[in-house]
Residue frames as qw, qx, qy, qz and C-alpha x, y, z in Angstrom:
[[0.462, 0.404, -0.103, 0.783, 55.36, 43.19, -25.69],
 [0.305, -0.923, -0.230, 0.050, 55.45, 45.83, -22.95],
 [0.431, 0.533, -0.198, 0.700, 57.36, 49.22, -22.93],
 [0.329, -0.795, -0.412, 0.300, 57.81, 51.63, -19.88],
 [0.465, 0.313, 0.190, 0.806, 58.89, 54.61, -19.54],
 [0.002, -0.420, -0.300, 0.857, 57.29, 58.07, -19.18],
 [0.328, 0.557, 0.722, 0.246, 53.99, 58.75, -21.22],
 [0.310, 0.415, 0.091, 0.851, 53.18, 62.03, -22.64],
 [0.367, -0.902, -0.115, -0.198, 51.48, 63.53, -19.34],
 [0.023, -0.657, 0.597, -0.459, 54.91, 63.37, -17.88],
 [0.854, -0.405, 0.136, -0.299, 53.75, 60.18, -15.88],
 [0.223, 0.479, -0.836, -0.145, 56.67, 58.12, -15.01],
 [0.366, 0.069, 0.925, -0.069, 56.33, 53.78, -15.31],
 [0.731, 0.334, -0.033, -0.594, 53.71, 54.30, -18.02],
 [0.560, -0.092, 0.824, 0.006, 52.80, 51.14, -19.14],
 [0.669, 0.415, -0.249, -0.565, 51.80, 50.14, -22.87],
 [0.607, -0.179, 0.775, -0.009, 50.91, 46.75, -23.42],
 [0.402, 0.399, -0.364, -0.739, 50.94, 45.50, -26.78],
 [0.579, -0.177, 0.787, -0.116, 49.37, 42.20, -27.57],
 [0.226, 0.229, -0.630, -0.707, 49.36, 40.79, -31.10],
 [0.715, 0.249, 0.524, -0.390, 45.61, 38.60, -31.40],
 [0.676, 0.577, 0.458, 0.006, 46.28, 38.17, -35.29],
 [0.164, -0.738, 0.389, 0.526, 48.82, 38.40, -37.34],
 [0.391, 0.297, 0.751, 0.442, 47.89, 36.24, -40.95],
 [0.194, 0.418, -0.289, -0.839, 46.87, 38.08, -44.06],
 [0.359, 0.006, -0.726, -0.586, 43.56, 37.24, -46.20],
 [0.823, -0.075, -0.315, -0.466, 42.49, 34.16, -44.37],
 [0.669, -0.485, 0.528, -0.196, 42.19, 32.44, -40.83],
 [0.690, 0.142, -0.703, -0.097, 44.02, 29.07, -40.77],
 [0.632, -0.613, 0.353, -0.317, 44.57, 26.23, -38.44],
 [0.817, 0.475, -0.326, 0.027, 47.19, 24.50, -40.00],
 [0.817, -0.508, 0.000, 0.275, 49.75, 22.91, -38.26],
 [0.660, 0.188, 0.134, 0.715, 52.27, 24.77, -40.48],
 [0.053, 0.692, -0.048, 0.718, 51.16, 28.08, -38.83],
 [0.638, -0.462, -0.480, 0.387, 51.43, 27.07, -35.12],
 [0.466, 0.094, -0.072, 0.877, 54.61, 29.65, -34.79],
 [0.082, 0.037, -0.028, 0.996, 53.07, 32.56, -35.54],
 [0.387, 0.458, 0.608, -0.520, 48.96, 31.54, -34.95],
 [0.275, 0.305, 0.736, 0.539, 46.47, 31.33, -37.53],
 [0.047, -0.708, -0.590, 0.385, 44.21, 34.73, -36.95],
 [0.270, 0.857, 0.301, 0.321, 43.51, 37.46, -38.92],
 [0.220, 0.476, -0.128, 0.842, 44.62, 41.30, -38.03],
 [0.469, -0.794, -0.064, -0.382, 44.21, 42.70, -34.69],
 [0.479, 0.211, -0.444, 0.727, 46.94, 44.11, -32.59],
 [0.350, -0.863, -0.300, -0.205, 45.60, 45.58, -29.08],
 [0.419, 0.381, -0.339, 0.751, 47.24, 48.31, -27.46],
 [0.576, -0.718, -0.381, -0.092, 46.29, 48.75, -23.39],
 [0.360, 0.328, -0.433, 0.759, 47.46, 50.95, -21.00],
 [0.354, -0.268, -0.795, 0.414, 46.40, 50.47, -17.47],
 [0.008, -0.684, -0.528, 0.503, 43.07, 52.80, -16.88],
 [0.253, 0.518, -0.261, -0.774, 42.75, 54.07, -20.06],
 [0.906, 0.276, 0.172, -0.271, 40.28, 52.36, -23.02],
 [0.637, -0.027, 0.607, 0.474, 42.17, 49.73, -25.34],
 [0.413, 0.749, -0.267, -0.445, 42.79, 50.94, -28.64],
 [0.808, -0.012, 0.584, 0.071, 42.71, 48.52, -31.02],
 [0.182, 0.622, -0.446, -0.617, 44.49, 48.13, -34.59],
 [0.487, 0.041, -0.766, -0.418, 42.26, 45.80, -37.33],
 [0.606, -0.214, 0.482, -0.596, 39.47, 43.86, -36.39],
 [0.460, 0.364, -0.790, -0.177, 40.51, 40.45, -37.95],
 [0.795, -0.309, -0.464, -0.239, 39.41, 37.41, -36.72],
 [0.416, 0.055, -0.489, 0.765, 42.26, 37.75, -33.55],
 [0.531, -0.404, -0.077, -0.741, 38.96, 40.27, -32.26],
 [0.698, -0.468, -0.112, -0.530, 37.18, 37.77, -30.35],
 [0.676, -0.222, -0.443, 0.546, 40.07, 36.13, -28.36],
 [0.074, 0.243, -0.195, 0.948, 40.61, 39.95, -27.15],
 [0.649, -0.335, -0.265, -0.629, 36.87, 39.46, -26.42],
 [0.834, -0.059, -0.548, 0.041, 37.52, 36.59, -24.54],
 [0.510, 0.019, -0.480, 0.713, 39.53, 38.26, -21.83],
 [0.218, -0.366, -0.011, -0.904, 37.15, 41.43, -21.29],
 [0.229, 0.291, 0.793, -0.484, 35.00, 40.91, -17.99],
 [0.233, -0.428, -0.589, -0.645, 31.41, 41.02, -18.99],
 [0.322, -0.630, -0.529, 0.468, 30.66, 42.38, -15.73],
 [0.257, -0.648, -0.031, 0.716, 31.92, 45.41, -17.55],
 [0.577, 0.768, 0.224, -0.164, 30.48, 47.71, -20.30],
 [0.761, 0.141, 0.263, 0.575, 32.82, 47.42, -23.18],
 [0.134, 0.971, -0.116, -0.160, 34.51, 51.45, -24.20],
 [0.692, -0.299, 0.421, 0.505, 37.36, 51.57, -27.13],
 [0.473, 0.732, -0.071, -0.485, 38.49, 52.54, -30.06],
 [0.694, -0.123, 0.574, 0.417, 39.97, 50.94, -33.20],
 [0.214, 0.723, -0.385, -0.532, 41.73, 52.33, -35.91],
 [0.827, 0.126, 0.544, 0.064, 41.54, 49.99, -39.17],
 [0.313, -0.509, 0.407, 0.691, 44.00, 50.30, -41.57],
 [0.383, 0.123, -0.468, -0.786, 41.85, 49.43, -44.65],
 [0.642, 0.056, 0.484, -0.592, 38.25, 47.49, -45.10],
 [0.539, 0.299, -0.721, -0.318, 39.19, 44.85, -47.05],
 [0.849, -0.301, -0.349, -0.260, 37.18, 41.24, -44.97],
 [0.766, -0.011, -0.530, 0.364, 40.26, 40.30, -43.12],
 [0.359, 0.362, -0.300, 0.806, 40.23, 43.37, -41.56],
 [0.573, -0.029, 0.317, -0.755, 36.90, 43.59, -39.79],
 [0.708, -0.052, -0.654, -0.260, 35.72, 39.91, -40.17],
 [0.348, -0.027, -0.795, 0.496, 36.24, 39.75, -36.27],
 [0.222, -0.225, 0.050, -0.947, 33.89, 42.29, -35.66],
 [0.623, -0.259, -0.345, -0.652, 30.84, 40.17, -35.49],
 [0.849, -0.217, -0.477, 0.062, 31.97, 37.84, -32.95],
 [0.126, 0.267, -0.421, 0.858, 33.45, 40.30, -30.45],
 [0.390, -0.552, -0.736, -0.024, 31.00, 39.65, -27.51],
 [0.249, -0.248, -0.322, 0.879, 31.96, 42.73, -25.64],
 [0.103, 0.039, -0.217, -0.970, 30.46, 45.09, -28.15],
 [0.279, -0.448, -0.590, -0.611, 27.24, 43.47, -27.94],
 [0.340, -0.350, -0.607, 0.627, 26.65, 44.39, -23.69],
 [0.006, -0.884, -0.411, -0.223, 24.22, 47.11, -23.00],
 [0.180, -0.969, -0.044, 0.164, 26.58, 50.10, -22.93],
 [0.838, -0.144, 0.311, 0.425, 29.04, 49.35, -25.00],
 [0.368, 0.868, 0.035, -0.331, 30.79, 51.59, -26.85],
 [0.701, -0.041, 0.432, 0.566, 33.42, 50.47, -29.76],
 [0.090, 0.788, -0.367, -0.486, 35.08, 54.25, -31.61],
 [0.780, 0.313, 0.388, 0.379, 35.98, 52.92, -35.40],
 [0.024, -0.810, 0.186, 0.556, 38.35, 54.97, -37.15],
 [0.677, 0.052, 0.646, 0.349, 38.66, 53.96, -40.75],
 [0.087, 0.339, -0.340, -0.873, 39.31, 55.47, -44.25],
 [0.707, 0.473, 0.055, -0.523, 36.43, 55.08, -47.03],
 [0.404, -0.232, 0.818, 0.338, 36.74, 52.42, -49.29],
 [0.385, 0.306, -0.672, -0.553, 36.47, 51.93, -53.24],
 [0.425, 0.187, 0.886, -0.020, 33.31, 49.82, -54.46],
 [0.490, 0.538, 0.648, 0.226, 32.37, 49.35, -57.50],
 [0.562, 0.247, 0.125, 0.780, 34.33, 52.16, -58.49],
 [0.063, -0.781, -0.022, -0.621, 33.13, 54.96, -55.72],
 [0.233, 0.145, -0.826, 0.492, 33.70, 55.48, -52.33],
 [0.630, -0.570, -0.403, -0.340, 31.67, 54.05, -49.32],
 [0.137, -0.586, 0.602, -0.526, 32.52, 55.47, -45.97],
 [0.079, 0.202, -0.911, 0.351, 33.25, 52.89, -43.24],
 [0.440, 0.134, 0.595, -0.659, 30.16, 52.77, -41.60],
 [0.659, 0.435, -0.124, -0.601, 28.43, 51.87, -44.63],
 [0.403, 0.379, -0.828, 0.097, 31.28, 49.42, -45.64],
 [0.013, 0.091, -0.932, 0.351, 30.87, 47.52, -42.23],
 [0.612, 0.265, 0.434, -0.606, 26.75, 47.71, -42.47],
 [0.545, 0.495, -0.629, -0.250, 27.14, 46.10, -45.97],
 [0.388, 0.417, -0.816, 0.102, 29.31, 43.53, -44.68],
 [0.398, 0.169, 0.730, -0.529, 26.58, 42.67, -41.50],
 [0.456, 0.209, -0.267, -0.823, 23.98, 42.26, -43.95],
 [0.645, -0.289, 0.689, -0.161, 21.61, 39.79, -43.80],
 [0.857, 0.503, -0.098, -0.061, 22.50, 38.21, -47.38],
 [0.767, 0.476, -0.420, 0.096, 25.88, 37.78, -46.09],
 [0.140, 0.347, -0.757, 0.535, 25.59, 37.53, -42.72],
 [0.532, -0.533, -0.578, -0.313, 22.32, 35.72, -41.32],
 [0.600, -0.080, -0.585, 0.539, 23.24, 37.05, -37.63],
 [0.103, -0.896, -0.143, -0.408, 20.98, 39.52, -36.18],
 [0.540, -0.692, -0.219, 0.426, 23.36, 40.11, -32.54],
 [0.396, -0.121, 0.149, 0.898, 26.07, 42.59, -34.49],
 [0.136, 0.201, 0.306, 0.920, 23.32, 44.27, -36.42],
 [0.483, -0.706, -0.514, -0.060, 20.60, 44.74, -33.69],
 [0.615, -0.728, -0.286, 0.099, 22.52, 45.46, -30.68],
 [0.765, -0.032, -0.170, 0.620, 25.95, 46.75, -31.29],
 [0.069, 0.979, 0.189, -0.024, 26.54, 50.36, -30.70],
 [0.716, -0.166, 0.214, 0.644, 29.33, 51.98, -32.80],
 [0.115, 0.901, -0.058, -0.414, 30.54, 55.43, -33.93],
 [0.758, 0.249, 0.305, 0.520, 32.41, 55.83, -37.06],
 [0.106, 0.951, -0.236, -0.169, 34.80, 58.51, -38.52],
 [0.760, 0.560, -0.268, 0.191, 37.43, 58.84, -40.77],
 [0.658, -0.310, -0.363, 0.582, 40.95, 58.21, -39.10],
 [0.268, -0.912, -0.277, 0.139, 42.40, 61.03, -37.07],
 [0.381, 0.861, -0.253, 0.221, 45.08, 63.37, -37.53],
 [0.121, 0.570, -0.731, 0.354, 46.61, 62.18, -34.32],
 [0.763, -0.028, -0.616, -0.196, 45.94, 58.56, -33.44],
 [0.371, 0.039, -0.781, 0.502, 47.55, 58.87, -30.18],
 [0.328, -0.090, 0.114, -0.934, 44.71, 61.41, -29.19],
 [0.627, -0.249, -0.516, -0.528, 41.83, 58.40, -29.55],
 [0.377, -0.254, -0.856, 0.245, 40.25, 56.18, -26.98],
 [0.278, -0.620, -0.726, 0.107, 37.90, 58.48, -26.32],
 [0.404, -0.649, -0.129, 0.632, 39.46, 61.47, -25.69],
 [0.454, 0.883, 0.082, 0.092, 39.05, 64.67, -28.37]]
């Protein structure tokens, strides 16, 4: 998808590319009876020429988005995850950007209910790297990620207070 138009500095031709990486619920397939619409998790990425990507869910659709990113270049973004339920951050670990020395990947997610309290995000996604249920040291060695709850104004992220 791409819009144009005038963005909110007043630039005109702003570009916003949207590109859907993952659009299944629960659980990846590769069924021939999901060709149509692919078989990847959540993760929509939103890019606009010289400015970081802002991503939405890190679903298994993550590491094709990975897949395009030079690695000539430190990785800098942000994603906003809509809740922290596996499908939604199960790409995470396999994003190859984020593990580059100087990477930086912004998370913006709400706390999530376990075992009837909450655990903020960061906790939630260190959990979920663990090695009892993830035997992979590259995500939980080398990555380097900030967490916070979402923002009042999402358009305001990628870096920018």
């Amino acid at each position: 998808m791409h819009a144009a138009g005038r963005d909110i500095r007043g630039r005109e031709d702003a570009t916003l590319n949207v590109t859907f990486y993952g659009v299944r619920g629960s659980t990846p397939s590769c069924e021939p009876s999901v060709q149509r619409y692919g078989g990847n998790t959540a993760c929509v990425v939103l890019e606009q020429p010289g400015e970081p990507p802002i991503i939405l869910d890190l679903g298994t659709g993550l590491r094709f988005f990975g897949r395009e990113h030079d690695p000539s270049l430190a990785f800098a973004g942000s994603a906003l995850v809509s809740h922290l339920h596996w499908d939604h951050i199960q790409g995470l670990p396999f994003f190859a950007p984020v593990l580059a020395e100087g990477a930086r990947l912004e998370i913006y997610a709400p706390a999530t209910e376990c075992d009837g309290c909450d655990m903020e995000a960061a906790e939630a996604v260190k959990s979920f790297l663990a090695r009892r249920s993830f035997p992979c040291r590259s995500m939980r060695s080398t990555a380097t990620s900030a967490f916070g709850p979402p923002r009042r104004d999402p358009s305001r992220s990628g870096g920018r207070p």
